[in-house]
C-alpha positions in Angstrom: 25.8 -8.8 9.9 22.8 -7.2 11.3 19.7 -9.5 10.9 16.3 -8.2 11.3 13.7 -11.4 11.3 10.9 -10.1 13.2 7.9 -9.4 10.6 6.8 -6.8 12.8 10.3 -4.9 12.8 10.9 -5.3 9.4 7.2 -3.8 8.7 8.1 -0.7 11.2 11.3 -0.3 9.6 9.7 1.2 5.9 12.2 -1.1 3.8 9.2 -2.9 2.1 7.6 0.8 1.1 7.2 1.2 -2.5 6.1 4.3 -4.5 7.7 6.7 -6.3 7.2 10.7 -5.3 7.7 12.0 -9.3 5.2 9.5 -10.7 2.9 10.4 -7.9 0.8 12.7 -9.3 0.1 11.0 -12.2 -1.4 8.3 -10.5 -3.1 9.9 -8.0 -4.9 11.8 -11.0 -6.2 8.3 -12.7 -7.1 6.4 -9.0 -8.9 9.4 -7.5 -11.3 9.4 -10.4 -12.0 5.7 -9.5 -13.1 7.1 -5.9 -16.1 9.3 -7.6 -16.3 11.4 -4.2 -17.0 15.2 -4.7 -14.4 17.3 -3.9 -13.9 18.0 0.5 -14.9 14.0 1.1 -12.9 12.3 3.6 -10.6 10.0 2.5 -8.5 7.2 4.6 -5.1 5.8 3.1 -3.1 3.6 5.7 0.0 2.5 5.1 0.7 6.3 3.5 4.7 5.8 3.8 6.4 9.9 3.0 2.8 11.1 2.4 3.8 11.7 -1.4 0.5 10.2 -2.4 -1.8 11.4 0.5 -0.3 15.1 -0.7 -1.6 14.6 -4.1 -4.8 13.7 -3.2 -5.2 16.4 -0.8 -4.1 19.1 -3.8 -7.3 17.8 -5.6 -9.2 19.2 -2.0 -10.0 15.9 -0.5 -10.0 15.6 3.5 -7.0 13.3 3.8 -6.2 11.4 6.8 -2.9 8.9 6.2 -1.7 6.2 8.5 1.7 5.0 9.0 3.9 3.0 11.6 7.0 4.1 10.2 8.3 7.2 12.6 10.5 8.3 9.9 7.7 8.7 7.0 5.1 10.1 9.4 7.4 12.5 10.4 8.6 13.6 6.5 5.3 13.3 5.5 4.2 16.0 8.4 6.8 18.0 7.7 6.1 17.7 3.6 2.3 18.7 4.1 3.3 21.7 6.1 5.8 23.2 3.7 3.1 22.8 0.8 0.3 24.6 2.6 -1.5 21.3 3.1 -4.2 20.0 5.7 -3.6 16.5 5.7 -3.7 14.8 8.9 -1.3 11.8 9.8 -1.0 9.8 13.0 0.7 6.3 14.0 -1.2 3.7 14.6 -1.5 -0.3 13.9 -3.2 -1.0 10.5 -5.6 -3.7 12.2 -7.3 -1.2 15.0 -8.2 1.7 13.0 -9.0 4.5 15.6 -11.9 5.6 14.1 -15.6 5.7 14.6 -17.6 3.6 12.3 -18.7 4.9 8.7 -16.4 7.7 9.5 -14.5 8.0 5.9 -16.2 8.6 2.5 -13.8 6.5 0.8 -10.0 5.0 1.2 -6.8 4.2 -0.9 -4.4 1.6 -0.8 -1.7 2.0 -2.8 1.6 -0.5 -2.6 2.6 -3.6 -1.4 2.1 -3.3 2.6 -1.4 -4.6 2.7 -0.1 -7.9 1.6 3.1 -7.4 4.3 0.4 -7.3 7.1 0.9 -11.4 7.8 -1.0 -13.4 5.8 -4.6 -13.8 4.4 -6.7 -14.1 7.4 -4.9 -10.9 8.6 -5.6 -9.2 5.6 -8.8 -10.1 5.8 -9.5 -8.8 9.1 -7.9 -5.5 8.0 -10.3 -5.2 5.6 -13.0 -6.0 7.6 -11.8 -3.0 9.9 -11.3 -0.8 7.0 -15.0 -1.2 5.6 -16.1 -0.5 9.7 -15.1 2.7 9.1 -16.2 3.4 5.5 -19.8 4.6 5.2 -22.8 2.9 2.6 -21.9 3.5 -1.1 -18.2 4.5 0.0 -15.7 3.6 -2.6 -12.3 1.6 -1.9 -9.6 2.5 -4.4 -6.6 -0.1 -4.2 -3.4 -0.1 -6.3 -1.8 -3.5 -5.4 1.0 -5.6 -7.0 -0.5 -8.5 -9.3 0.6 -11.8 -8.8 0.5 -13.2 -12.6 2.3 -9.9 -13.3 4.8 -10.1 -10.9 5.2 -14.3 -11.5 5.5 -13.7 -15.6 8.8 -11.0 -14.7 10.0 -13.2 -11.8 13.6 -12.2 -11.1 15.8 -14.3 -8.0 17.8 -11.7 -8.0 17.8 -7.8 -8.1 18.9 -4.8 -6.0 16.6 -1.6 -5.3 17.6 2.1 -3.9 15.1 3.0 -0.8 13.9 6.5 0.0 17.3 6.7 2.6 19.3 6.4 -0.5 20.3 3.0 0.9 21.2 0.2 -1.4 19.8 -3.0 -1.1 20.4 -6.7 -2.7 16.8 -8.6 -3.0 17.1 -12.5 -3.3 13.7 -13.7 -4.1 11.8 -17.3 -3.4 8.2 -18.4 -4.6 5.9 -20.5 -2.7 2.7 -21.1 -4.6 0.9 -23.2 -1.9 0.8 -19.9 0.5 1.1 -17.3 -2.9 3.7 -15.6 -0.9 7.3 -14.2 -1.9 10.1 -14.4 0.1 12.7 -11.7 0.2 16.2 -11.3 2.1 17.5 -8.1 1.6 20.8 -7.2 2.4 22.6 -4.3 2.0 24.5 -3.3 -1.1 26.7 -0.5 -0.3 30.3 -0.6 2.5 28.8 0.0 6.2 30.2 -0.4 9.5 27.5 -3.4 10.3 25.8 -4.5 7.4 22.4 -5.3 7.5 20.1 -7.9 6.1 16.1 -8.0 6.4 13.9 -11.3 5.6 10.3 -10.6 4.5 7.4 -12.2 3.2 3.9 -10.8 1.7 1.4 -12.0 0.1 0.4 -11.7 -3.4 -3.1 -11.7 -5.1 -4.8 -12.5 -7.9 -8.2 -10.3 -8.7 -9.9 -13.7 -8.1 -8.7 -13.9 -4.7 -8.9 -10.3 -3.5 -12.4 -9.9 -5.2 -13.7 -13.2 -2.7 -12.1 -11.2 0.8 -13.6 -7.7 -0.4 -17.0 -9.5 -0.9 -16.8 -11.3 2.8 -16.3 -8.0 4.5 -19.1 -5.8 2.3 -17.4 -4.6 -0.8 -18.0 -4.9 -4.6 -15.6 -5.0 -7.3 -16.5 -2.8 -10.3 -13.4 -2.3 -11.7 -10.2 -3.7 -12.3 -7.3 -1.7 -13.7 -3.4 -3.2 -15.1 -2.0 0.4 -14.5 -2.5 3.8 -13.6 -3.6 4.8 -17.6 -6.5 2.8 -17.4 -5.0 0.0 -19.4 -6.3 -3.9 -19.2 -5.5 -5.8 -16.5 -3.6 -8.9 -18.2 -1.3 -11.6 -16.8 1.4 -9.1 -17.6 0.2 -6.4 -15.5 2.6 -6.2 -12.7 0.2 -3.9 -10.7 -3.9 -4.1 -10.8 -5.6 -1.1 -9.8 -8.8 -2.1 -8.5 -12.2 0.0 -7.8 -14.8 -1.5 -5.4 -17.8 0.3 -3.4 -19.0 -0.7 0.0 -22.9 -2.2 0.2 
């Protein structure tokens, strides 16, 4: 059996991407409310995967610029964006050096569980710290993330998930609540010449704990979200949609 250990492999690889293209709009129609931008602002989303969500957003005639490392979604997302007419812009580069010039962006989306894939907290926190660098005064940050009490409350060792390749995969699941990360080996669930299993780890939040980094780097909650209707955010909320502005 394959094994891919290496965080950063794993990352580059896209097996950790989650979002789904038909429920897309949807969202994108709740969350880019929360950015309160007039239509043409320029918005940032790293971590953009296919470019399902970056598309939406761009329909609604925002200035999108997505950021992957996957070669395979920056390349479908391209290639999406120009068969719908679009002028999003998307280019590879490593979430912690954004290439941009300060207070370059009006606003910026997250939306998924990559931020939390970056390493660990201090990493995420410096990714932050980058992202508000680039964010000008009163710019909003829109982030859909997974919730930890959600996720913990509908805990599941084991389960099995189709990827955008159409590649099954087996998910064994561990819990370590001194770090508040999940460990994952995935391994693959359909007959292939060399099977392949992928060992991950990410971090989860609470809104506690992602309110106190978001402060340190210049951001202020305003809003917190336990979907993409609006609804509570409760310790059943597996995702919490959360609306800050930067000071």
């Amino acid at each position: 059996m394959e094994a891919v250990l290496d965080r950063q492999e794993v990352f580059k690889l896209g097996y950790h991407w989650v979002g789904d293209e038909e429920e897309s709009a949807e969202q994108i129609e709740f969350v880019r409310r929360l950015l309160y931008l007039p239509v043409g602002s320029k918005v940032l989303m790293p971590f953009c995967g296919p470019g399902w969500y970056s598309h939406e957003l761009a329909m609604w005639g925002f200035q999108v610029v997505g950021m992957e490392v996957v070669h395979g979604f920056l390349q479908e997302a391209k290639q999406r964006g120009k068969r719908l007419g679009l002028s999003t812009s998307f280019l590879q580069a490593e979430p912690l050096y954004l290439p941009f010039r300060d207070e370059n962006f009006d606003g910026a989306m997250l939306i998924g569980n990559r931020f939390g894939m970056t390493g660990d907290e201090l990493t995420d926190f410096e990714f932050l710290r980058e992202l508000s660098r680039v964010i000008k005064p009163q710019g909003r940050l829109v982030a859909a993330l997974p919730h930890r009490d959600g996720l913990l409350n509908s805990f599941q060792e084991r389960d099995w998930e189709t990827m955008v390749d159409g590649n099954r995969m087996l998910i064994f699941r561990k819990w370590d609540p001194m770090t508040g990360q999940m460990w994952e080996e995935w391994r693959d669930a359909d007959v292939r010449e060399t099977p392949r299993l992928f060992v991950v780890s990410y971090r989860v939040y609470t809104l506690t704990e992602l309110e106190r980094i978001l402060r340190k780097v210049g951001f202020t909650v305003v809003n917190a979200f336990g979907n993409f209707m609006g609804g509570d955010l409760t310790y059943k909320s597996r995702w919490m949609v959360v609306q800050s502005v930067k000071e």
